[in-house]
SEBA-423379 format. One record per residue (C-alpha): residue number from 0; residue in one letter; z, x, y. Coordinates in steps of 0.05 Angstrom, whole numbers, plus 32768, in hexadecimal, padded with zeros to 4 digits. Each point is the difference from the previous one (the first is absolute). Layout:
N
<nutor nr="NUM" rest="a" Z="Z" X="X" Y="Y"/>
...
***
This chain:
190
<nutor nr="0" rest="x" Z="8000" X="8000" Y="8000"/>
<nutor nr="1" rest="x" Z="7FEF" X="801B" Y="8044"/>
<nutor nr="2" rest="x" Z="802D" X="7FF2" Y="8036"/>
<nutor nr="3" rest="x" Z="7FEF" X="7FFE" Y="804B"/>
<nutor nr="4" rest="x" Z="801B" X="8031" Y="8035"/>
<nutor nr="5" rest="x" Z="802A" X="7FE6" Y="8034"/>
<nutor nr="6" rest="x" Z="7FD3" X="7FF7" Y="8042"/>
<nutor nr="7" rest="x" Z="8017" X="8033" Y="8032"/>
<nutor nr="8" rest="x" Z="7FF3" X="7FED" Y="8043"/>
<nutor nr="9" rest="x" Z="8010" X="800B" Y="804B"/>
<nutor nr="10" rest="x" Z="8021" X="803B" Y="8015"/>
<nutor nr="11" rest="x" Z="8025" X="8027" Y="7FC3"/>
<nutor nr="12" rest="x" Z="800C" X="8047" Y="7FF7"/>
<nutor nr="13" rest="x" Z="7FD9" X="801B" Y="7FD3"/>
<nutor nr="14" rest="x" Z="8031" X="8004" Y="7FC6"/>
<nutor nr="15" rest="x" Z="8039" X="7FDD" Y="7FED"/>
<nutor nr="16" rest="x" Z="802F" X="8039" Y="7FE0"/>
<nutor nr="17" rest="x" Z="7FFB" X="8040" Y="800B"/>
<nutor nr="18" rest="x" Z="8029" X="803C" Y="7FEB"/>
<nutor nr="19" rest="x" Z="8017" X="8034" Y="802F"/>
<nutor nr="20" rest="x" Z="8029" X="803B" Y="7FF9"/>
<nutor nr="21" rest="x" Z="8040" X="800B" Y="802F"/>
<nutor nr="22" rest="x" Z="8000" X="8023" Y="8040"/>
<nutor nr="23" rest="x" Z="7FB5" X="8003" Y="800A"/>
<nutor nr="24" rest="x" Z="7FCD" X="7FE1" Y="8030"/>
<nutor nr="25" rest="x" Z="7FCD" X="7FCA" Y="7FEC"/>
<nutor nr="26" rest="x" Z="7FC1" X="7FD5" Y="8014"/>
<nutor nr="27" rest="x" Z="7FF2" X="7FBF" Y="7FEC"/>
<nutor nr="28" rest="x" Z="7FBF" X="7FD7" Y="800D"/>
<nutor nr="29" rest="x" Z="8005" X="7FB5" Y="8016"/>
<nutor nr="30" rest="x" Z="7FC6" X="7FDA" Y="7FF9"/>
<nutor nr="31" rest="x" Z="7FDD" X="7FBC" Y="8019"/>
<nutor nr="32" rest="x" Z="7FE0" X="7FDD" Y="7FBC"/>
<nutor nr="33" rest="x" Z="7FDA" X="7FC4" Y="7FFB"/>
<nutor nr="34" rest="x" Z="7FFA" X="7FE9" Y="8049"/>
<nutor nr="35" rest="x" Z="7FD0" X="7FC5" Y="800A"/>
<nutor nr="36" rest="x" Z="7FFE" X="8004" Y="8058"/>
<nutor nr="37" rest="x" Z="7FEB" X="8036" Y="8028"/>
<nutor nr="38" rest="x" Z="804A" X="8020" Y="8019"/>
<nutor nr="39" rest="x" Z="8001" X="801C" Y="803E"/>
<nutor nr="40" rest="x" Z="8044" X="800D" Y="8009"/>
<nutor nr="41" rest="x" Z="8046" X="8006" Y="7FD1"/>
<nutor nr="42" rest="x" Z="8045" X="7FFF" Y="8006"/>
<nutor nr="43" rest="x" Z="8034" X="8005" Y="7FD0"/>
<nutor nr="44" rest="x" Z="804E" X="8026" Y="7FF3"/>
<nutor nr="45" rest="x" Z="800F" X="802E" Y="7FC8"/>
<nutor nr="46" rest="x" Z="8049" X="7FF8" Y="7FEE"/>
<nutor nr="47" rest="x" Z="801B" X="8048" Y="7FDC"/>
<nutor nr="48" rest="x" Z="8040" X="7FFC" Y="7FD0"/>
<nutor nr="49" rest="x" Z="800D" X="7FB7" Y="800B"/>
<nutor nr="50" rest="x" Z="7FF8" X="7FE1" Y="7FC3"/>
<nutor nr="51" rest="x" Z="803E" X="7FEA" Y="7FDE"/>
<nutor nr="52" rest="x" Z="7FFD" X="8039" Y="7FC1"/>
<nutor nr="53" rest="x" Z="7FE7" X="802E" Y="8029"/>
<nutor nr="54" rest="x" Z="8025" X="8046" Y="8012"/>
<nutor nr="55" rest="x" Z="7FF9" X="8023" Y="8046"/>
<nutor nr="56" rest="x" Z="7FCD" X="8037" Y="7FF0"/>
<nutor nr="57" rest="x" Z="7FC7" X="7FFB" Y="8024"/>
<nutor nr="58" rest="x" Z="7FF3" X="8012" Y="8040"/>
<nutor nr="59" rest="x" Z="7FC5" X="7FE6" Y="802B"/>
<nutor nr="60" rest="x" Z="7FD5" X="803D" Y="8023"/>
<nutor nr="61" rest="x" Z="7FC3" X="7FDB" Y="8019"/>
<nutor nr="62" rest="x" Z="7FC6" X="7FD9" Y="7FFA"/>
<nutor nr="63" rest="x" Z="7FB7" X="8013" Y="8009"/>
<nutor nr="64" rest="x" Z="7FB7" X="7FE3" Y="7FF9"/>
<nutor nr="65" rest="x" Z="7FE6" X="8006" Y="7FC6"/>
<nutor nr="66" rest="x" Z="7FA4" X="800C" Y="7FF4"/>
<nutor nr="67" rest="x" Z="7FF2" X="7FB0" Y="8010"/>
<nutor nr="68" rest="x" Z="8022" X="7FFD" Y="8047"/>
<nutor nr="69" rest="x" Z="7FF4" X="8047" Y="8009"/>
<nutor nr="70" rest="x" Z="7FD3" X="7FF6" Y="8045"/>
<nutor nr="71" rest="x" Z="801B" X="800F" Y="803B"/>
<nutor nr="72" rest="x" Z="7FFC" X="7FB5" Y="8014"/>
<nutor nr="73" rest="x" Z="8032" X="7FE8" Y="7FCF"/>
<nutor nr="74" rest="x" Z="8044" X="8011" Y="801B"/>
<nutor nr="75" rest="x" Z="804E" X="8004" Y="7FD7"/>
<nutor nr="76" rest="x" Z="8036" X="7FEE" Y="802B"/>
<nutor nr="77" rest="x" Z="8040" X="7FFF" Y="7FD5"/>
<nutor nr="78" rest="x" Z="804E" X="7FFB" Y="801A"/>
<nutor nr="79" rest="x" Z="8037" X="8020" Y="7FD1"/>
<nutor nr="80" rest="x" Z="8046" X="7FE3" Y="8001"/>
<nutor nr="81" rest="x" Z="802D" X="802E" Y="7FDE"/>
<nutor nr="82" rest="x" Z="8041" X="7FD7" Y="7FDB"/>
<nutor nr="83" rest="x" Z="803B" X="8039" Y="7FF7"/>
<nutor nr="84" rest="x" Z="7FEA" X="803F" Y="7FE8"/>
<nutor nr="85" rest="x" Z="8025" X="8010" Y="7FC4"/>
<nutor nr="86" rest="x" Z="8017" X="8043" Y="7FD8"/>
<nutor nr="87" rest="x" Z="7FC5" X="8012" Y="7FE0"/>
<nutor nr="88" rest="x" Z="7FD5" X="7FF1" Y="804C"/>
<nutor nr="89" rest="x" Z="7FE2" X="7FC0" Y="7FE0"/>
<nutor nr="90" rest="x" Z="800F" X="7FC0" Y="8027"/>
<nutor nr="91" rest="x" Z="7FED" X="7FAE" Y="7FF7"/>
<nutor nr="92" rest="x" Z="7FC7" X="8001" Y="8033"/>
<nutor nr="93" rest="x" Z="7FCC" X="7FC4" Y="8018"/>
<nutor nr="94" rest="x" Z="7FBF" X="8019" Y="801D"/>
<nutor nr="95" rest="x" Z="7FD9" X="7FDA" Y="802A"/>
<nutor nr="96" rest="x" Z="7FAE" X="800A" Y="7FF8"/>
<nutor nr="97" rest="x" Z="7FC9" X="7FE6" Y="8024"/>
<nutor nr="98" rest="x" Z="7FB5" X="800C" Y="7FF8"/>
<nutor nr="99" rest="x" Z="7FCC" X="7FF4" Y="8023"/>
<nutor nr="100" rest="x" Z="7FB5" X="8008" Y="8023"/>
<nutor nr="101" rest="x" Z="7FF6" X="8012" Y="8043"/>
<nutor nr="102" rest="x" Z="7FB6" X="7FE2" Y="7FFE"/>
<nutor nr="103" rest="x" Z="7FDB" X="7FC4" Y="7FE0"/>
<nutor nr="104" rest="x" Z="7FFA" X="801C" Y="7FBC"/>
<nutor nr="105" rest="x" Z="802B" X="7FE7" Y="7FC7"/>
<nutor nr="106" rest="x" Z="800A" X="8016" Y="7FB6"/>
<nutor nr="107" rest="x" Z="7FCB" X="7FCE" Y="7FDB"/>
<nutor nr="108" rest="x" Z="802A" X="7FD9" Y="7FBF"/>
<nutor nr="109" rest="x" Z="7FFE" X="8027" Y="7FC7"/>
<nutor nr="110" rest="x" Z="8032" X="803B" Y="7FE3"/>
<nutor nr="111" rest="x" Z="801B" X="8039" Y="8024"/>
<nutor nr="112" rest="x" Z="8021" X="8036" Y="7FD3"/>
<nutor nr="113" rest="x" Z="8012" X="802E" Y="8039"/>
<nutor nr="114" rest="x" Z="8017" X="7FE1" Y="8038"/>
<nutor nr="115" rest="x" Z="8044" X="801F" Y="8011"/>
<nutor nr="116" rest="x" Z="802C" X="8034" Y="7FDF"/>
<nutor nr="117" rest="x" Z="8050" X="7FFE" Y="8005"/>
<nutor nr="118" rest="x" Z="8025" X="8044" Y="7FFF"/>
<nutor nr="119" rest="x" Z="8040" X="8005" Y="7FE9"/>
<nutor nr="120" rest="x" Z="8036" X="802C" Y="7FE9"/>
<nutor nr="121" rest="x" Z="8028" X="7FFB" Y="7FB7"/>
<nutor nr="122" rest="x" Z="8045" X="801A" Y="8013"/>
<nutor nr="123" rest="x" Z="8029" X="8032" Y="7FD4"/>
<nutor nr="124" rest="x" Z="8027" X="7FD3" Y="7FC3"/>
<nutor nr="125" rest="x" Z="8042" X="8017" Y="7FFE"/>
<nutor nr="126" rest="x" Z="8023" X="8017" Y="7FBD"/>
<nutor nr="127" rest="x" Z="7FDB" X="7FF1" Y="7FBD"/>
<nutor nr="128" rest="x" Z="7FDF" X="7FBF" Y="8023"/>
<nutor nr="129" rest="x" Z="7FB8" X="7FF4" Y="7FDF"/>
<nutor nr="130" rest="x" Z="7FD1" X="7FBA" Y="8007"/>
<nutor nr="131" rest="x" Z="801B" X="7FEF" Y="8045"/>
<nutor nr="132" rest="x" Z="7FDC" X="7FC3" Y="8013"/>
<nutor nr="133" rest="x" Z="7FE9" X="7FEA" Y="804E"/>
<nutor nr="134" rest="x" Z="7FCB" X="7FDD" Y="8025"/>
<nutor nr="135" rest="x" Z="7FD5" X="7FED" Y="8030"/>
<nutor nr="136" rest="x" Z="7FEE" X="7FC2" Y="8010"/>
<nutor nr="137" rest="x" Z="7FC9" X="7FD9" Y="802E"/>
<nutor nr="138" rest="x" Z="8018" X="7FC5" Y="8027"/>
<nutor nr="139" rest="x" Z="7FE6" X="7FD1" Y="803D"/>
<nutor nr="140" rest="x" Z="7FB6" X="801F" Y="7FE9"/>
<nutor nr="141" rest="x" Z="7FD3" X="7FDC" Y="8032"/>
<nutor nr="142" rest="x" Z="7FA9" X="8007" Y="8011"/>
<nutor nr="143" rest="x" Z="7FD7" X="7FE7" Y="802E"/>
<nutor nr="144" rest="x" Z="7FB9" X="7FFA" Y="8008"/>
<nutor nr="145" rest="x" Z="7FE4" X="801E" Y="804B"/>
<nutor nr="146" rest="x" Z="7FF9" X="7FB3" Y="801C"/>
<nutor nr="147" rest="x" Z="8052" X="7FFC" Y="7FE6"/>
<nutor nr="148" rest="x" Z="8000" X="7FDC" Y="7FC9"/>
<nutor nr="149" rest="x" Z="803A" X="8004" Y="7FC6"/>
<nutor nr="150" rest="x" Z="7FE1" X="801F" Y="7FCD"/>
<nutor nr="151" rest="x" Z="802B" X="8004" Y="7FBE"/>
<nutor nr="152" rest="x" Z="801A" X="8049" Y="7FE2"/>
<nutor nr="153" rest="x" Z="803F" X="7FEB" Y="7FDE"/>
<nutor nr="154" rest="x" Z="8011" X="8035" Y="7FCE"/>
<nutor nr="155" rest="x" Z="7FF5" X="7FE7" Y="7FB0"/>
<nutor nr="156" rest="x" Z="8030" X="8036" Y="7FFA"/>
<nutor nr="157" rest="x" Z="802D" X="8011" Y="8036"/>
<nutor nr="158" rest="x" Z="8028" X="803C" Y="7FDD"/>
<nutor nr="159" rest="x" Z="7FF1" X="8048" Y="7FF8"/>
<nutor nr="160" rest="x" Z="8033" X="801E" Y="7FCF"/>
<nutor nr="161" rest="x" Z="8015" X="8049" Y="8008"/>
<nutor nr="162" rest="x" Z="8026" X="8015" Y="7FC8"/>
<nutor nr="163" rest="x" Z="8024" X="8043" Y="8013"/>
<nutor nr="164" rest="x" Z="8007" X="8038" Y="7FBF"/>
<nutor nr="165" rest="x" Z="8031" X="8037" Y="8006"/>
<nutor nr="166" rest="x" Z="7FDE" X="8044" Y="8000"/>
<nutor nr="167" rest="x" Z="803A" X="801F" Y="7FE1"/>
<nutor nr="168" rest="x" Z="7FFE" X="801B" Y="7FB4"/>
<nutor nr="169" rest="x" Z="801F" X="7FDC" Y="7FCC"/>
<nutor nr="170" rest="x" Z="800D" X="8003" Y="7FB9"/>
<nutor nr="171" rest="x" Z="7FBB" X="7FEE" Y="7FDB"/>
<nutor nr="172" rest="x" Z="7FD6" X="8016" Y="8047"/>
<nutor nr="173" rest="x" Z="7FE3" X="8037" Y="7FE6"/>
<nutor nr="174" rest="x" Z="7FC8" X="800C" Y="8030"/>
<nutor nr="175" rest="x" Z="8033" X="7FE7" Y="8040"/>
<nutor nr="176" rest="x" Z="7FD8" X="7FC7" Y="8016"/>
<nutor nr="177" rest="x" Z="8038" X="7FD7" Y="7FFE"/>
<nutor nr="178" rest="x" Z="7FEE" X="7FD5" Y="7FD4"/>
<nutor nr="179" rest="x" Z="800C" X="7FF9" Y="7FBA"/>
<nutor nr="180" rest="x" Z="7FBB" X="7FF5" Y="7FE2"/>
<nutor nr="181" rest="x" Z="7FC8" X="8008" Y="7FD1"/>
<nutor nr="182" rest="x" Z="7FEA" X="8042" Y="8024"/>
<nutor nr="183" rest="x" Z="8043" X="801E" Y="7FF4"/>
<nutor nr="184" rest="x" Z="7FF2" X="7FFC" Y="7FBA"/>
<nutor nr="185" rest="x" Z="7FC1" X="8015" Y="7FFF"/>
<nutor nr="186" rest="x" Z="8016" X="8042" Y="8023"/>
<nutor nr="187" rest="x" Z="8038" X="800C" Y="7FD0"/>
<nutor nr="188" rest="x" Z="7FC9" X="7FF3" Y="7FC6"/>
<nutor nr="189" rest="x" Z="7FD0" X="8035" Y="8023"/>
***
């Protein structure tokens, strides 16, 4: 029996778990799938660490155009508001983003696989900690077409999951990835 893929539409990041090792800096793509009006402008807020299992690891660096809105007439505004910074320099932070043409020309429906990339910061795991989960996660996501007209992006999936590994050896780690997998025994087998 075959069984359909969920639809993913609107604007998503471009996975929905990824792996990350501590106290290390990463880029993640967001993407705009399946849009059926010409969008001429977007808006939206990225919450970071705000999920209810989520710990305080990540830290928000910035947020850049990606290859489809990489024209000088496209322009990122984004605002960062910074909750308490904890221990480990990670904090619960909301960004506001806003993007948009400064002439008639809009992005025609369709898919857009590389239209803005989130950098961000994994923050040290203290102790023997390994699998720390966070997130990100897309709110108030908003288009409109150049005339001003709602056009729909709501997120299919609204949740990037960054799951934080330690880098620190453990028993069974024999090649110190931290992470106790396959390719730890196939070094010990070499």
């Amino acid at each position: 029996t075959s069984i359909a893929a969920p639809l993913v539409s609107g604007l998503v990041f471009e996975n929905e778990i990824v792996y990350r090792l501590e106290d290390n800096s990463y880029m993640d793509r967001m993407q705009l799938i399946a849009t059926t009006d010409p969008i001429h402008a977007i808006q939206f807020r990225l919450y970071t660490n705000q999920e209810l299992d989520d710990a305080t690891i990540l830290s928000f660096l910035s947020i850049q155009k990606g290859a489809d809105v990489a024209s000088p007439n496209w322009v990122l505004d984004y605002n960062v508001f910074r909750g308490p910074i904890t221990g480990n320099g990670a904090s619960q932070d909301i960004i506001y983003v806003l993007l948009y043409n400064t002439t008639d020309v809009s992005l025609p429906a369709g898919n857009y696989l590389d239209l803005l990339h989130v950098n961000y910061r994994v923050a040290n795991l203290s102790g023997l900690q390994d699998s720390v989960k966070s997130s990100f996660v897309i709110s108030h996501a908003e288009g409109s077409t150049f005339e001003g007209f709602d056009v729909d992006i709501t997120p299919s999936r609204d949740e990037l999951q960054v799951i934080a590994l330690n880098t620190k050896s453990g028993l069974g780690d024999v090649n110190g990835d931290g992470c106790i997998d396959i390719l730890d025994l196939i070094m010990v087998v070499d």
